[in-house]
C-alpha positions in Angstrom: -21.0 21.1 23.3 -24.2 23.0 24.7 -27.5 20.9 24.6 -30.2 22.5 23.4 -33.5 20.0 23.7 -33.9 16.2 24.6 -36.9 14.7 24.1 -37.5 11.4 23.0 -40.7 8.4 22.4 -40.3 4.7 24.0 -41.4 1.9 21.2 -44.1 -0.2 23.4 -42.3 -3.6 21.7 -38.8 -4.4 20.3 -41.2 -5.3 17.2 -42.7 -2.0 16.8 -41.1 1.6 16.4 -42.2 4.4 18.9 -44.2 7.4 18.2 -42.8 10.2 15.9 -40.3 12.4 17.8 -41.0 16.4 17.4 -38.4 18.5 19.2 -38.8 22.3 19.6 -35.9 24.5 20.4 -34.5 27.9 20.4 -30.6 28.1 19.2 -29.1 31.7 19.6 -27.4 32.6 17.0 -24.4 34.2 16.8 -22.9 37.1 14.1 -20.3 36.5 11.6 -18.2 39.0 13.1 -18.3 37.0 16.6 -18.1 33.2 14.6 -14.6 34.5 13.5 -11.3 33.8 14.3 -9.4 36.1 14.6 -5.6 34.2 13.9 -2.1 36.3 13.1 -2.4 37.3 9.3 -0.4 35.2 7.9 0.1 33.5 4.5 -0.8 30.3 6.2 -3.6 31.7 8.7 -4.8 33.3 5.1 -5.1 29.8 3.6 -7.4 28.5 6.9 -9.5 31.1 6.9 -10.4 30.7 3.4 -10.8 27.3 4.1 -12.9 27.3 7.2 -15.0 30.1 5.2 -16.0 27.3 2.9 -16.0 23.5 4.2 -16.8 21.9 7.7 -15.8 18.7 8.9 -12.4 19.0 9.7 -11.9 18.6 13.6 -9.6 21.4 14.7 -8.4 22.8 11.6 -10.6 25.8 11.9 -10.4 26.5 16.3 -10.1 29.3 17.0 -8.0 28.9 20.2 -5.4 26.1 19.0 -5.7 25.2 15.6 -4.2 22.4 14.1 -1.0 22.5 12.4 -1.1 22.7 8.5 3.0 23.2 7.9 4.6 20.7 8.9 8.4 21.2 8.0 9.6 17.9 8.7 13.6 17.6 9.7 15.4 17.3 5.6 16.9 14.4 4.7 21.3 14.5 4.2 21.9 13.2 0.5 18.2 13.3 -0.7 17.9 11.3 -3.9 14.5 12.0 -4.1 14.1 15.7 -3.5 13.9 16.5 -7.2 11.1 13.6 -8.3 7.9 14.9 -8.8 5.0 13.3 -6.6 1.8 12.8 -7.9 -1.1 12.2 -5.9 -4.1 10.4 -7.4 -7.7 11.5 -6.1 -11.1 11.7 -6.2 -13.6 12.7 -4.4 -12.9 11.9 -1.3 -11.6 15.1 0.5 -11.6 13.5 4.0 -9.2 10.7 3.0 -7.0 13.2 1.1 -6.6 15.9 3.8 -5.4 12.7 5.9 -3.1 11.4 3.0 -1.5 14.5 3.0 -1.3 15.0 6.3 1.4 12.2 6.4 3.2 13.5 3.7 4.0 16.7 4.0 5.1 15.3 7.4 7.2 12.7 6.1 11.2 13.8 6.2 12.6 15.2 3.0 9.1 16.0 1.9 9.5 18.7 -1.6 6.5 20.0 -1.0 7.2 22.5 -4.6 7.3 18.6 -6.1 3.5 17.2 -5.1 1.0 17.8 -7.8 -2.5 16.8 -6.7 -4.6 15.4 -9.4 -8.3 15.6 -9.0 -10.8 13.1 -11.0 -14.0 15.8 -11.5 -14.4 19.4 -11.0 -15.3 18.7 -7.2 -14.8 21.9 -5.2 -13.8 20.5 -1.7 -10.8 18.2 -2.9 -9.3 21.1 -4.6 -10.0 23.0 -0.8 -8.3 20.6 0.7 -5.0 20.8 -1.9 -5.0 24.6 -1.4 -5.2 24.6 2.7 -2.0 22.9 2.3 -0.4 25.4 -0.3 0.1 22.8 -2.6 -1.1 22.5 -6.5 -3.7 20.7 -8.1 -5.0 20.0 -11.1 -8.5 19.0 -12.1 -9.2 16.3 -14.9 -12.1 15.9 -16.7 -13.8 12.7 -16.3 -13.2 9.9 -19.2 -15.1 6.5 -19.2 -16.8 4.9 -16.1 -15.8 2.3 -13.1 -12.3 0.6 -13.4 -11.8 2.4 -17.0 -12.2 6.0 -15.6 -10.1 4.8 -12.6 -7.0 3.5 -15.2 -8.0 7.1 -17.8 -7.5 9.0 -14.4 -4.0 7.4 -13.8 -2.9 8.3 -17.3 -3.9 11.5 -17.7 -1.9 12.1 -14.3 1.1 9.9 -15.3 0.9 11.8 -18.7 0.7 15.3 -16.6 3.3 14.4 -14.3 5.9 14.0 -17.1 5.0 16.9 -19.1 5.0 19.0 -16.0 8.8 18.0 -15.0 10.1 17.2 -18.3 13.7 16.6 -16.9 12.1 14.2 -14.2 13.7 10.9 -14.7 10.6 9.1 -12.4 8.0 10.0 -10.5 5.9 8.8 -7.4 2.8 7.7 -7.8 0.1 7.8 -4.6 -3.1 7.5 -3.7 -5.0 9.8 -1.4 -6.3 6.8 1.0 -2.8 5.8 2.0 -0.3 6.8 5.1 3.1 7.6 4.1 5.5 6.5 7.1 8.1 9.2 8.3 11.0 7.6 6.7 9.1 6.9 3.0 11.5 9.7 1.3 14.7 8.0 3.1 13.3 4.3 1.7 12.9 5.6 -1.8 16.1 7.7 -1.5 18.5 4.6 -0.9 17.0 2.4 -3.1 16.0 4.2 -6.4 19.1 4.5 -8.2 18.8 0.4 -8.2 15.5 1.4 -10.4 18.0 3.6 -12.4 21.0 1.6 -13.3 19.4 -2.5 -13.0 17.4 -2.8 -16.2 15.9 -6.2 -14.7 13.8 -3.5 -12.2 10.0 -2.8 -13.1 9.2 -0.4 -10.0 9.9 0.1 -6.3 7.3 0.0 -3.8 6.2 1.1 -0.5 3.7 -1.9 -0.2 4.9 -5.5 0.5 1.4 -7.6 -0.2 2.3 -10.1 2.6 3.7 -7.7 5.5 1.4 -8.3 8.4 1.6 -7.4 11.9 2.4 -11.2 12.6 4.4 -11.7 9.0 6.8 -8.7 8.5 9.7 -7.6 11.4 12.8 -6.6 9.8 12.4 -2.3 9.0 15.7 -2.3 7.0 14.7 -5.7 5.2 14.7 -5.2 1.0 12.8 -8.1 -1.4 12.8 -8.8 -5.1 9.3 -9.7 -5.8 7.5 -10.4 -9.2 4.5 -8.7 -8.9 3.9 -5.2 -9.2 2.3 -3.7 -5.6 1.1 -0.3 -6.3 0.4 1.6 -3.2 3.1 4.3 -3.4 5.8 3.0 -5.8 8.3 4.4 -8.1 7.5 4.7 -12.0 10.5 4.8 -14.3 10.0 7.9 -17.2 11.5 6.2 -20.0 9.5 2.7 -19.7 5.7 5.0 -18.9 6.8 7.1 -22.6 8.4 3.9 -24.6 6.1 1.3 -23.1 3.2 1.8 -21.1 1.4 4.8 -22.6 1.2 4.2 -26.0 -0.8 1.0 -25.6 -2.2 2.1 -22.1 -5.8 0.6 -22.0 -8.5 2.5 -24.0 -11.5 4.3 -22.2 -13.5 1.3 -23.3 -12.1 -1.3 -22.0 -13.1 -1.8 -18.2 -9.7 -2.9 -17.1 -8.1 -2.0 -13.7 -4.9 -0.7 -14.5 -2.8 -2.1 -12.2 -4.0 -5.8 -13.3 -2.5 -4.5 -16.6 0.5 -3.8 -15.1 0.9 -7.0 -14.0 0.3 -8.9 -16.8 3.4 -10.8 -18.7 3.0 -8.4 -21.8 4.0 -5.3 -19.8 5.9 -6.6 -16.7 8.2 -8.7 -19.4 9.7 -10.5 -16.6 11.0 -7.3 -15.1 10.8 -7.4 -10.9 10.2 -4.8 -8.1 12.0 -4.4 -5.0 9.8 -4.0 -1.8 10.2 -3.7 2.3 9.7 -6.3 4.3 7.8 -3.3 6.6 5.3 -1.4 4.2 6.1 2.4 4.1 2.5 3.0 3.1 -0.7 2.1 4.6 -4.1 1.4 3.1 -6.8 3.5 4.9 -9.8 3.7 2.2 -12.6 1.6 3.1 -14.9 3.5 0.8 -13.6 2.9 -3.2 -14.6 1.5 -6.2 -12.8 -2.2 -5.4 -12.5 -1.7 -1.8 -15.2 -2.1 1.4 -15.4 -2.4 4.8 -15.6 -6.2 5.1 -12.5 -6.3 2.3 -10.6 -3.8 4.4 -11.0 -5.8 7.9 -10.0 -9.0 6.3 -6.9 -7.9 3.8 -5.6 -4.2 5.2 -6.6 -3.6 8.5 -4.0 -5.6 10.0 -0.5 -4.4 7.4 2.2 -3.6 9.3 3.0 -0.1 9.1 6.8 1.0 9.4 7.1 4.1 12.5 11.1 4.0 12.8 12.3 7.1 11.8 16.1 7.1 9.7 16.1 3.6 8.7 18.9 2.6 7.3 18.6 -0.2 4.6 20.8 -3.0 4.4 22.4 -4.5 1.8 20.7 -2.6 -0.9 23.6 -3.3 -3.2 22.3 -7.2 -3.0 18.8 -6.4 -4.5 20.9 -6.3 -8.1 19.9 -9.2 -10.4 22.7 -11.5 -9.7 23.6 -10.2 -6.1 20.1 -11.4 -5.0 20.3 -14.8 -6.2 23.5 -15.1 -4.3 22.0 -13.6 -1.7 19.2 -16.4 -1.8 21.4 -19.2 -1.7 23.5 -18.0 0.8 20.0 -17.9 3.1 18.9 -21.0 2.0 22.0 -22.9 3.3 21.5 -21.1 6.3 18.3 -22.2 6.9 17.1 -24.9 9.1 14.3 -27.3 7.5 11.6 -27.4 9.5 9.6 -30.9 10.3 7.0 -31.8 7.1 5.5 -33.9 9.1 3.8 -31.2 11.2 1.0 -28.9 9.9 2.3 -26.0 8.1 -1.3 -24.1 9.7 -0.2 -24.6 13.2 1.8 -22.3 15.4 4.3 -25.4 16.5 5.0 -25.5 12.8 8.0 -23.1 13.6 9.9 -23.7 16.5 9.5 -21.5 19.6 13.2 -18.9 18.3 13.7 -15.3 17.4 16.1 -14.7 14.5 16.9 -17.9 12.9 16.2 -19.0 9.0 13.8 -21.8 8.4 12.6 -22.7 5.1 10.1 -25.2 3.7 9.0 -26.9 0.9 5.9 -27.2 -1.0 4.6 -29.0 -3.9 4.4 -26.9 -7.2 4.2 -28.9 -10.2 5.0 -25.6 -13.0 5.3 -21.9 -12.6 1.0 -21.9 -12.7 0.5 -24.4 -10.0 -0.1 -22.3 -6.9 -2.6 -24.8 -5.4 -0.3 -25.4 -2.1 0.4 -21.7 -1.7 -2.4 -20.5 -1.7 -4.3 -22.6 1.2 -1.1 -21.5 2.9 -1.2 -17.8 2.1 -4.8 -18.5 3.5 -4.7 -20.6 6.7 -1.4 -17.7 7.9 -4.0 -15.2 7.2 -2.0 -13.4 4.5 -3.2 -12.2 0.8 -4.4 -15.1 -0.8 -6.9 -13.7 -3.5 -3.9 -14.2 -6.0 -0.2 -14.8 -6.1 1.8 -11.8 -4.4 5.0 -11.7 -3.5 7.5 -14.1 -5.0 10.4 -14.1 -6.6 10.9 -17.6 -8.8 9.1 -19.8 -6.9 10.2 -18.5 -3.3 8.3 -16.3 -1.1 10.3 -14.7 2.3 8.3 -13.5 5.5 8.3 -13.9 8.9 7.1 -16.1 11.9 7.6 -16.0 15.6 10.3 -13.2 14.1 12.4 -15.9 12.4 13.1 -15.4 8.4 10.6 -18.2 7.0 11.6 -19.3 3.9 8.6 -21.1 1.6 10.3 -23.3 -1.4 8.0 -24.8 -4.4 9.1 -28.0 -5.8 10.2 -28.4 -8.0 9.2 -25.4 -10.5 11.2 -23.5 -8.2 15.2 -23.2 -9.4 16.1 -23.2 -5.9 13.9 -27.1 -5.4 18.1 -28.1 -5.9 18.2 -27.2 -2.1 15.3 -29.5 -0.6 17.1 -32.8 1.2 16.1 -35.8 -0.8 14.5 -37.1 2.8 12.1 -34.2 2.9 9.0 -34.7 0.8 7.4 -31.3 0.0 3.9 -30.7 1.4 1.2 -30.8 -0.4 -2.4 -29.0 1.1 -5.8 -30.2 -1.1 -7.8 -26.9 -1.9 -10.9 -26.6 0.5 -14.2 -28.9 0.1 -17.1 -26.6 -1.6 -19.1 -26.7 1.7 -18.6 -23.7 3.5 -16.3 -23.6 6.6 -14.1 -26.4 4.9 -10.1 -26.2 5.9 -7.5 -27.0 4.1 -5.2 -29.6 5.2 -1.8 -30.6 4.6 -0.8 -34.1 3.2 2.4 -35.5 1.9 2.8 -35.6 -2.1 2.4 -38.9 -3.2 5.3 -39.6 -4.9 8.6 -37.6 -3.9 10.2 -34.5 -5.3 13.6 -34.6 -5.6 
């Protein structure tokens, strides 16, 4: 743009500041009749021009000469499963993040947009902007309790909305505005939710997979059964949010996050939830009650984000209960076991192939013991603040773009498949003293 005055004061040492800076300046100003646009009225122009009349910020939402789009109308998806759930979107007060969020939805194919309800935490003025630039509804809730309880009292007031809203809806999806919704997130959700319907061992679907990094996630049209609960744009069942979760939802005192709750035994009852080996969401919000930038770099920044548009899943029908275990042991007598000898941190640990099955096995002593996996999880630069992503012991990613298979023995039901010559490794948790590493050593007695 135009400069209108430089001026500026040297400091006379990098120890010192420099003299107080006063700049004088004339700006012409312009009239409101000549700041205008003057777009096609239109219902949609209609909608900018109230917008731009109110909020800045925006890049090139409010140009005059080439605005940016705000319909999207996204190519609809053949046999949408999905068109009819309703969509709720979880905010705050974080209108940059949101415009984004949606953004990627409303470009996402088989998008309804008639089905996204925008729930607002506050009366704040430029989220609700934002939902109404877009056409979309939103609803405003008053706030209940503070920090992680008024996060978890948001949820269920919206989850509560949601349902009373659609009353026929048999789930709905639940977002957050500081997430990316890949173009085929609709398609995902479309041929894989009537698994969440008809297996009653199903908790949720997800968009997230906790452990798909850039350098740990490949396969687009990969499905996983995982035990934990990932959030992040998921699928939440109607009948187990009315019979289960909402009448003992945590109370506004209790400073709970709610999706810790949802993991817990008590409500998870064993139940699993099926994930992508390539997220269909990704985690943008650096600013956030639980989230900054540091966090972000070290645990987001680098999720593998899924871009392929019309993915088509494969073998969905083996993410049933039984199916998947077969499924499981059919992989794991395909795999090759990798040397124990070698250090499971290093990059020779896996053989220089693309496409093969390897597995390896790790000391776990019960269910609890996570010891091993988690100076693994931390030296392959994975999640590691707790236990994500397994499914009875086993956990499934990638390396060098071969399936890599990680076994613990002998908690694990599948230790049966570990050669009695192989002696699963064992990696002592870090010294106190900071910039300690872990390091593998050999269990000393054998698990067979």
């Amino acid at each position: 743009g135009e400069v209108y005055g430089e001026k500026h004061a040297k400091s006379p040492a990098l120890s010192t500041w420099g003299d107080p800076v006063l700049l004088k300046t004339e700006v012409h100003l312009t009239s409101v009749e000549d700041a205008e646009c003057h777009w096609p009225d239109t219902e949609l122009n209609r909608r900018r021009k109230r917008f731009c009349s109110k909020v800045e910020g925006y890049g090139s939402v409010c140009s005059c000469k080439d605005p940016t789009p705000i319909e999207f109308n996204p190519d609809p998806l053949k046999d949408n499963k999905v068109f009819d759930v309703p969509v709720a979107v979880i905010a705050g007060n974080r209108p940059n993040y949101l415009y984004r969020m949606l953004r990627s939805l409303l470009s996402a194919q088989g998008v309804n947009p008639q089905m996204i309800t925008v729930f607002i935490d506050g009366y704040y003025e430029e989220p609700m902007d934002v939902v109404e630039l877009f056409g979309l509804s939103g609803i405003q809730h008053t706030p209940i309790s503070i920090k992680n309880a008024r996060v978890s009292q948001h949820y269920k007031a919206s989850l509560t909305a949601t349902f009373n809203l659609f009353p026929d809806a048999k789930f709905a999806v639940v977002l957050e505005e500081d997430l990316d919704i890949s173009v085929d997130f609709f398609s995902f959700l479309s041929q894989s939710i009537h698994l969440l319907e008809e297996d009653e061992s199903l908790y949720c679907i997800s968009a997230w997979n906790d452990q798909g990094y850039e350098h740990t996630a490949e396969d687009p049209s990969l499905l996983y059964r995982v035990e934990t609960m990932p959030g992040l744009g998921w699928v939440l069942r109607k009948n187990l949010y009315k019979d289960e979760l909402e009448p003992k939802w945590p109370t506004p005192e209790k400073l709970w996050d709610w999706d810790m709750w949802m993991r817990m035994p008590e409500q998870r009852k064993g139940r699993e939830c099926i994930i992508p080996d390539i997220s269909r969401s990704y985690h943008f919000g650096i600013v956030g009650l639980n989230m900054n930038g540091y966090f972000h770099e070290a645990y987001f920044k680098k999720h593998k984000f899924n871009t392929v548009p019309n993915v088509q899943l494969k073998n969905v029908e083996s993410l049933r209960k039984d199916a998947y275990e077969t499924e499981i042991h059919r992989l794991l007598g395909e795999a090759e076991v990798l040397d124990h000898s070698k250090n499971p941190c290093e990059d020779s640990f896996v053989p220089d192939t693309e496409g093969k099955v390897y597995v390896m096995f790790i000391r776990m002593e019960q269910e609890a013991d996570f010891t091993t996996w988690t100076q693994l999880a931390k030296c392959l630069h994975i999640w590691d603040l707790d236990v994500r992503g397994n499914h009875k012991g086993l956990w499934r990613l990638f390396r060098k773009k071969n399936h890599f298979l990680v076994v613990g023995v002998p908690a694990s039901p599948y230790s049966s498949k570990k050669p009695s010559s192989v002696t699963p490794i064992y990696m002592e948790p870090p010294a106190k003293e900071e910039g300690a590493v872990a390091v593998p050593a050999v269990a000393a007695a054998e698990q067979t």
